[in-house]
PAVONU-851060 format. One line per field, with one value per atom (N, C-alpha, C, CB): residue in one letter; atom name; x, y, z. Coordinates in nm, 4 decimals, decimal comma, always signed. Atoms other than C-alpha are relative to their C-alpha. Glycine has a CB too. Layout:
BEGIN
r A_...
a CA_...
c1 X_...
c2 Y_...
c3 Z_...
***
This chain:
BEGIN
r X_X_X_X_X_X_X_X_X_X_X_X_X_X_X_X_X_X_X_X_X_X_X_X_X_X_X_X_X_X_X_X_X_X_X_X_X_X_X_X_X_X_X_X_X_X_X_X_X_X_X_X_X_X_X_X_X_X_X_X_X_X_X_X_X_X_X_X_X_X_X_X_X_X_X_X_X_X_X_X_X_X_X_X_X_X_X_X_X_X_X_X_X_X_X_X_X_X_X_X_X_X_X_X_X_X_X_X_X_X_X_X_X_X_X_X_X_X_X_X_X_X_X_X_X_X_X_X_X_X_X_X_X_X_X_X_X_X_X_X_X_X_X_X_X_X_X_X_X_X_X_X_X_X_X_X_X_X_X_X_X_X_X_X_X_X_X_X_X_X_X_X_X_X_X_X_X_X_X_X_X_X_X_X_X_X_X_X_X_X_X_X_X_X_X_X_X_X_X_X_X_X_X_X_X_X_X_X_X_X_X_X_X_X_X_X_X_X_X_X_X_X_X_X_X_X_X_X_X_X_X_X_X_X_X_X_X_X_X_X_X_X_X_X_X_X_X_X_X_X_X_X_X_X_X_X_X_X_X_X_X_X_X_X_X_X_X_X_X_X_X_X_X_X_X_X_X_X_X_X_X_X_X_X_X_X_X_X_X_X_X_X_X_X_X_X_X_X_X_X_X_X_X_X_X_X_X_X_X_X_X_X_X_X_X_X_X_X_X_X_X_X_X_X_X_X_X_X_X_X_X_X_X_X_X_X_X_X_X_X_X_X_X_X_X_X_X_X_X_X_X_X_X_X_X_X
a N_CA_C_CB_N_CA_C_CB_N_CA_C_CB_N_CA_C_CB_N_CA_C_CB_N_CA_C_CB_N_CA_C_CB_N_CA_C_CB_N_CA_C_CB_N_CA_C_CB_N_CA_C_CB_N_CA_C_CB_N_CA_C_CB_N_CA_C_CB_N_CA_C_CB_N_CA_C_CB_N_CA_C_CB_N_CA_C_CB_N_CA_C_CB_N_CA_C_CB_N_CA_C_CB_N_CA_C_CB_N_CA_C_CB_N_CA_C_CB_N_CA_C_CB_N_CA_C_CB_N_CA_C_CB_N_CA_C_CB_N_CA_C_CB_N_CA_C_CB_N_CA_C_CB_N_CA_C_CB_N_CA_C_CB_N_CA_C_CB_N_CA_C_CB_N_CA_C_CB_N_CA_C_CB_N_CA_C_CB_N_CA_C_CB_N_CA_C_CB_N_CA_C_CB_N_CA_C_CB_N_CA_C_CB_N_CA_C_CB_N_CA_C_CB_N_CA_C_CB_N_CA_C_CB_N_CA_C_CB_N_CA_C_CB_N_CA_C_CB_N_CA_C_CB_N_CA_C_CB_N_CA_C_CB_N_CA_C_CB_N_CA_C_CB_N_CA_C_CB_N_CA_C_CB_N_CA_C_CB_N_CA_C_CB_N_CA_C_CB_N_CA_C_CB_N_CA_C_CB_N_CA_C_CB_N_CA_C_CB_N_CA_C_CB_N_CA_C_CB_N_CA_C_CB_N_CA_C_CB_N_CA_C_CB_N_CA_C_CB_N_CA_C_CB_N_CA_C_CB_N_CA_C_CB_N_CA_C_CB_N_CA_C_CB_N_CA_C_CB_N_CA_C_CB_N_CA_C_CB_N_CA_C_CB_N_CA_C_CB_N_CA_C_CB_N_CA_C_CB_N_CA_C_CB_N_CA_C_CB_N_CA_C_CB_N_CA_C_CB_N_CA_C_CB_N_CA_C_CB_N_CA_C_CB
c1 +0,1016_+1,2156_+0,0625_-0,0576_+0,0018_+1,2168_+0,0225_-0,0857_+0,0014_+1,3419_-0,0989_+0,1930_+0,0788_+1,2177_-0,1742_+0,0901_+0,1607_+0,8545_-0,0570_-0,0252_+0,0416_+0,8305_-0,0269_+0,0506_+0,0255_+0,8984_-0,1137_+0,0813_+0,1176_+0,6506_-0,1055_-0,0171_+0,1234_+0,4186_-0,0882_+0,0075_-0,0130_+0,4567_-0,0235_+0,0934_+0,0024_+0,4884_-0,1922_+0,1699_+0,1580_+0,1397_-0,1074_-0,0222_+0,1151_-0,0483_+0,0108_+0,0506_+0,0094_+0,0345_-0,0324_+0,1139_+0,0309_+0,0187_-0,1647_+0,0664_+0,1348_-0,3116_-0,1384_+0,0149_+0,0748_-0,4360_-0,0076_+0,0418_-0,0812_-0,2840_-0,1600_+0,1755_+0,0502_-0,4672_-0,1853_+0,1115_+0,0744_-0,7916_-0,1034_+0,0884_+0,0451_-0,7617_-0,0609_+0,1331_+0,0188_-0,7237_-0,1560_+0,1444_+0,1216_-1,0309_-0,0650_-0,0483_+0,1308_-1,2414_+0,0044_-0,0041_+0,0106_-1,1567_-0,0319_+0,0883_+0,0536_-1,1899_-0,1642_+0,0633_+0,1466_-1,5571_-0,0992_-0,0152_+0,1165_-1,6802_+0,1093_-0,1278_-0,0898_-1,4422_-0,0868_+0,0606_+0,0614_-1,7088_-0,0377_-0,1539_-0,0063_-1,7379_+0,0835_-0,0331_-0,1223_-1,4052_+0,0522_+0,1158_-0,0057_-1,3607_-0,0737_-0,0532_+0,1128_-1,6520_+0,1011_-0,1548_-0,0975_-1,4579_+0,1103_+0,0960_-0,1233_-1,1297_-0,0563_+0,0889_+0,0896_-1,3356_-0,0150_-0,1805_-0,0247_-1,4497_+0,0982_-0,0091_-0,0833_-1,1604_+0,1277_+0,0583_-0,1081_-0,9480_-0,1153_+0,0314_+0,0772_-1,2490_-0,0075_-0,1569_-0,0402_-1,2393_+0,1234_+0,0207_-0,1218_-0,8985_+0,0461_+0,0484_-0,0161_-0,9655_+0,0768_+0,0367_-0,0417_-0,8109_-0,0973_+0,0459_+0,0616_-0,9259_+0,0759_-0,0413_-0,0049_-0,9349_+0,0240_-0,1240_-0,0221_-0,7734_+0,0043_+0,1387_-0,0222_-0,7377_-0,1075_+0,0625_+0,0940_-0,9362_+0,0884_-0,0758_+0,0079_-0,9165_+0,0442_-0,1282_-0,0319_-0,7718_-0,0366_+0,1167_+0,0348_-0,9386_+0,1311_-0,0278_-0,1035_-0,8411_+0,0548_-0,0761_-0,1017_-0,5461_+0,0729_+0,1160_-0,0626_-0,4186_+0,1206_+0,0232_-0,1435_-0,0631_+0,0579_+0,0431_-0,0329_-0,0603_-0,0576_-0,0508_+0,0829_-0,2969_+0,1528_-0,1996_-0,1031_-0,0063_+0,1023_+0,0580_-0,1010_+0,2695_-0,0238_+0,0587_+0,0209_+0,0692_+0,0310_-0,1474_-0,0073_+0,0583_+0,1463_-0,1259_-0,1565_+0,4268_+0,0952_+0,1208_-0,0907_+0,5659_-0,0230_-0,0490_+0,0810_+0,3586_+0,0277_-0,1728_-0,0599_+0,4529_+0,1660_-0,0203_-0,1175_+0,8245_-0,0153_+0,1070_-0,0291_+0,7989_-0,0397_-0,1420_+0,0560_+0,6043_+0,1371_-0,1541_-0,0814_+0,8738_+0,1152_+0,0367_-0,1160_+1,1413_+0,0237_+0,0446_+0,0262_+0,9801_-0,0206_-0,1390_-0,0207_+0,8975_+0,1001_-0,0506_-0,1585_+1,2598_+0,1070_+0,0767_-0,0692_+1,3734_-0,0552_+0,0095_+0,1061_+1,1080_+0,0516_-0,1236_-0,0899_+1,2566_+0,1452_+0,0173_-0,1730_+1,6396_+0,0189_+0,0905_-0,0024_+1,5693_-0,0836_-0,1139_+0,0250_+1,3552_+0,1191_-0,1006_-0,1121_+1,6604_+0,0943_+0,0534_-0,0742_+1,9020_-0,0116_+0,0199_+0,0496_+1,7007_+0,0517_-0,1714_-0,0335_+1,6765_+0,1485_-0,1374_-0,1739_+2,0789_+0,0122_+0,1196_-0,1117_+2,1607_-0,0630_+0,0386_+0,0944_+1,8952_+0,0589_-0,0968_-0,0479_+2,0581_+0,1548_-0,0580
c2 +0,0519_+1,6270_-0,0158_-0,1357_+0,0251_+1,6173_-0,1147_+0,0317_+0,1538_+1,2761_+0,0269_-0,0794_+0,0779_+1,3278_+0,0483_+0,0773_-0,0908_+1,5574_-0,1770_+0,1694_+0,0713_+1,2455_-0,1433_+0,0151_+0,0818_+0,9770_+0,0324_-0,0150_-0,0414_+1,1718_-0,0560_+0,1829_+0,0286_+1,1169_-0,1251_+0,0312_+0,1272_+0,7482_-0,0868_-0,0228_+0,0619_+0,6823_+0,0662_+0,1077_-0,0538_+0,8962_-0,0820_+0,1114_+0,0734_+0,7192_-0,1115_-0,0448_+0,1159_+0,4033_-0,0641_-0,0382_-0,0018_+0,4451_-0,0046_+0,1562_-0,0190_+0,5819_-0,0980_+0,0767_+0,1644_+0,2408_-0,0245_-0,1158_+0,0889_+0,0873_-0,0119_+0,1038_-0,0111_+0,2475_+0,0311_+0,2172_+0,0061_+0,2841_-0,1501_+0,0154_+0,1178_-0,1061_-0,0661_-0,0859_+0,0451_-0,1761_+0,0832_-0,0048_-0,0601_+0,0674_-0,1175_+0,1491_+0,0631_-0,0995_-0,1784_+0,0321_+0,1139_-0,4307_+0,0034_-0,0529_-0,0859_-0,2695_+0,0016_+0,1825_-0,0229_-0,1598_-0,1257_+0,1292_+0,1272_-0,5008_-0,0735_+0,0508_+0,1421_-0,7785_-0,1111_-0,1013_+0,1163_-1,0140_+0,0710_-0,0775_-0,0713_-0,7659_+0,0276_+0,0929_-0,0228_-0,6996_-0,1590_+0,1192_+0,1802_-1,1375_-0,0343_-0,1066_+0,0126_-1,0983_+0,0514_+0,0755_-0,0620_-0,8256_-0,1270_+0,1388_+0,0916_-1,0727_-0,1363_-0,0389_+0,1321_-1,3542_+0,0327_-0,0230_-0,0608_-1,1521_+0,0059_+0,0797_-0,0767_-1,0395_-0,1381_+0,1275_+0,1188_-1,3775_-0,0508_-0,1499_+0,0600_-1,5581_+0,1103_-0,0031_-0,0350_-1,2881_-0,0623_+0,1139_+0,0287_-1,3651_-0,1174_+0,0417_+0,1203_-1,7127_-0,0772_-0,0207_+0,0434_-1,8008_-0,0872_+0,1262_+0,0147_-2,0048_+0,0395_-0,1256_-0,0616_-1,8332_-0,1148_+0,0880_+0,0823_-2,0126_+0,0879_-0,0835_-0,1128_-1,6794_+0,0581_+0,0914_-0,0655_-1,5568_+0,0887_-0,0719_-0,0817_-1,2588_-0,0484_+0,0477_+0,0038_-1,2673_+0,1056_-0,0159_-0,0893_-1,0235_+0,1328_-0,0951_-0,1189_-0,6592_+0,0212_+0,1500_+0,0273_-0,6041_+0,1533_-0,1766_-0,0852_-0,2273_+0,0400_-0,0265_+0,0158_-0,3175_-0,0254_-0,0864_+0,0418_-0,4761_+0,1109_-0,1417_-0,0600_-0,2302_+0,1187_+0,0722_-0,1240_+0,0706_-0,0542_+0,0647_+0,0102_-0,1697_+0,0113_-0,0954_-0,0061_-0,2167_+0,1448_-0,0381_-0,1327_+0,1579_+0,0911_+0,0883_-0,0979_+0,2553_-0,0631_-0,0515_+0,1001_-0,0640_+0,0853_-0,1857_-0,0361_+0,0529_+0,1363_-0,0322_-0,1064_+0,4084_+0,0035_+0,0514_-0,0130_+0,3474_-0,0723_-0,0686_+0,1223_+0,0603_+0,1550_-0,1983_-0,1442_+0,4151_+0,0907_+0,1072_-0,1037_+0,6590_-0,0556_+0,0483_+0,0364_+0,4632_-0,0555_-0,0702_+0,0065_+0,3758_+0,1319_-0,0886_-0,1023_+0,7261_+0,0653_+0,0584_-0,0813_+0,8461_-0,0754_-0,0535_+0,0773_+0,6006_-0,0020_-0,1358_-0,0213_+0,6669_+0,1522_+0,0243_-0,1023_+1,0380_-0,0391_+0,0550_-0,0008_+0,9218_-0,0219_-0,1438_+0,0968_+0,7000_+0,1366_-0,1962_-0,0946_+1,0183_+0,1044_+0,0536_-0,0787_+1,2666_-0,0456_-0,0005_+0,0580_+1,0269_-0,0181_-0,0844_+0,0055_+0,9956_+0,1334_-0,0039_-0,1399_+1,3343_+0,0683_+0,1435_-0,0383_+1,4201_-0,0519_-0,0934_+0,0496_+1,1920_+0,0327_-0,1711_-0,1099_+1,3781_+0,1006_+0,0808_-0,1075_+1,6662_+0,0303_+0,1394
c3 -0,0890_-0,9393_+0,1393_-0,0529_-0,1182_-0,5705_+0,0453_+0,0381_-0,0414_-0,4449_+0,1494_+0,0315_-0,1452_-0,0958_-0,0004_+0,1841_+0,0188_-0,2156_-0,0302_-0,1902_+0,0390_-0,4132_+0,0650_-0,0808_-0,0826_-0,1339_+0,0393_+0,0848_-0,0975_+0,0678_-0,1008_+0,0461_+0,0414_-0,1898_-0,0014_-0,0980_+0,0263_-0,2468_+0,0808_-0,0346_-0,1597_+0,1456_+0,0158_+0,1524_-0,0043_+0,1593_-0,0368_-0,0869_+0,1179_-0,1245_+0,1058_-0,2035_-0,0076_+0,0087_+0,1549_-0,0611_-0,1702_+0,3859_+0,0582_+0,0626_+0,0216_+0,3415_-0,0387_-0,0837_+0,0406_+0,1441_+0,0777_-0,0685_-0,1091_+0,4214_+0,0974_+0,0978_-0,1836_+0,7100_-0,1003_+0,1557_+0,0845_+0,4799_+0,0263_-0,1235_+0,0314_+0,4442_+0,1658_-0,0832_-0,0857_+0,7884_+0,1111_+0,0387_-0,0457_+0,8949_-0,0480_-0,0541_+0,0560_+0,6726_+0,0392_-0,1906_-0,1111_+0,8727_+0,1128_+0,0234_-0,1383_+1,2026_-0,0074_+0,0010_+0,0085_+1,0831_-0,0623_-0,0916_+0,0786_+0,8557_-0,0487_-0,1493_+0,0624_+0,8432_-0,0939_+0,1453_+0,1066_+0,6854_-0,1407_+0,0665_+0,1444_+0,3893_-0,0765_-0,0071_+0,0798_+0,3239_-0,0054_+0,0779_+0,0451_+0,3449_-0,1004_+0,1071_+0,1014_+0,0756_-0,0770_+0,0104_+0,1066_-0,1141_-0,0589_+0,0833_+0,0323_-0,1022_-0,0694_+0,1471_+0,1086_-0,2215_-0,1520_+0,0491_+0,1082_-0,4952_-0,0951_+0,0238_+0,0594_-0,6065_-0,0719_+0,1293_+0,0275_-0,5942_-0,1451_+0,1746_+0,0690_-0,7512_-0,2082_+0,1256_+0,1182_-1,0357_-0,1056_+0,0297_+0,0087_-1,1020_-0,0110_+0,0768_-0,0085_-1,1195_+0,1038_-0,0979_-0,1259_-0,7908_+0,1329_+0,0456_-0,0957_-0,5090_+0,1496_-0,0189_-0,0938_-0,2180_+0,1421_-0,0116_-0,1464_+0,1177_+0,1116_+0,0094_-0,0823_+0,2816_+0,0549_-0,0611_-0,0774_+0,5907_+0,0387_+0,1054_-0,0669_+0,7399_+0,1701_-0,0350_-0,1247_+1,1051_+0,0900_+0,0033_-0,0925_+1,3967_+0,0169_+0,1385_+0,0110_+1,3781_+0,1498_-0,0620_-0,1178_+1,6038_-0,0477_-0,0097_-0,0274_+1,6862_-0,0934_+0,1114_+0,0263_+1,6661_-0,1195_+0,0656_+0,1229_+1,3522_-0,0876_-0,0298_+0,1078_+1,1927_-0,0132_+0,0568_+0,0121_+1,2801_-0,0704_+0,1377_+0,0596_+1,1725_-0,1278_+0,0300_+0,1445_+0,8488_-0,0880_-0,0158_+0,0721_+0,7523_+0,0163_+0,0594_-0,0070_+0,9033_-0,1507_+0,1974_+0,0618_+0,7172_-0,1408_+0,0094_+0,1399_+0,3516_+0,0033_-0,0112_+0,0133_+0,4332_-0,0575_+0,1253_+0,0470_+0,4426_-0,1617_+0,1092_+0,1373_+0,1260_-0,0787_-0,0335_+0,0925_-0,0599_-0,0009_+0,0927_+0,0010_+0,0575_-0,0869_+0,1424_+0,0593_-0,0880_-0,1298_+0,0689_+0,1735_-0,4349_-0,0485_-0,0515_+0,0668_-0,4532_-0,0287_+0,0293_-0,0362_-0,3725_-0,1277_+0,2099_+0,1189_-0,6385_-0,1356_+0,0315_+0,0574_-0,8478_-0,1249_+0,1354_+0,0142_-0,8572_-0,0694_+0,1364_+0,0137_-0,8833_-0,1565_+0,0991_+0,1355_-1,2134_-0,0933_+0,0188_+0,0728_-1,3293_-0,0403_+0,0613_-0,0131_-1,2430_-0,0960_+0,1324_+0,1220_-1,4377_-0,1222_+0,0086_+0,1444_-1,7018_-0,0962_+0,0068_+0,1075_-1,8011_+0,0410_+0,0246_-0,0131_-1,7020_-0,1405_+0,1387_+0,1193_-1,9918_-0,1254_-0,0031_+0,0975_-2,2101_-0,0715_+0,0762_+0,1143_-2,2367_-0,0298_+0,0398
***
């Protein structure tokens, strides 16, 4: 397996959430504060968490930050696959 095909992938998937999540704040913050409600309240949680006004800067750090965290579970992801099967055969 590809360690770095597989970063890419991992950094992709997750970057993508990322910038995904932060659109869909950009476009309806009181729906996605609904969603999060939801979702805690499923989960039996009470929810203390608002939403804070979408902000540029933060939205890019969100998807660089969640890109790298992806690239480097996928790249490890790979390594622990690679090792695996070395001691396989």
């Amino acid at each position: 397996m590809n360690k770095n095909k597989a970063g890419l992938v991992g950094g992709i998937f997750l970057g993508v959430a990322h910038l995904l999540w932060a659109l869909a704040i950009a476009v309806s913050p009181s729906l996605m504060q609904s969603c999060l409600d939801f979702i805690f309240r499923v989960h039996f949680i009470s929810n203390g968490w608002k939403l804070s006004a979408f902000n540029i800067i933060d939205a890019v750090l969100l998807v660089v930050i969640t890109f790298v965290i992806g690239y480097i579970l996928g790249w490890l992801f790979a390594l622990i696959v690679e090792l695996t099967y070395k001691k396989k055969r």
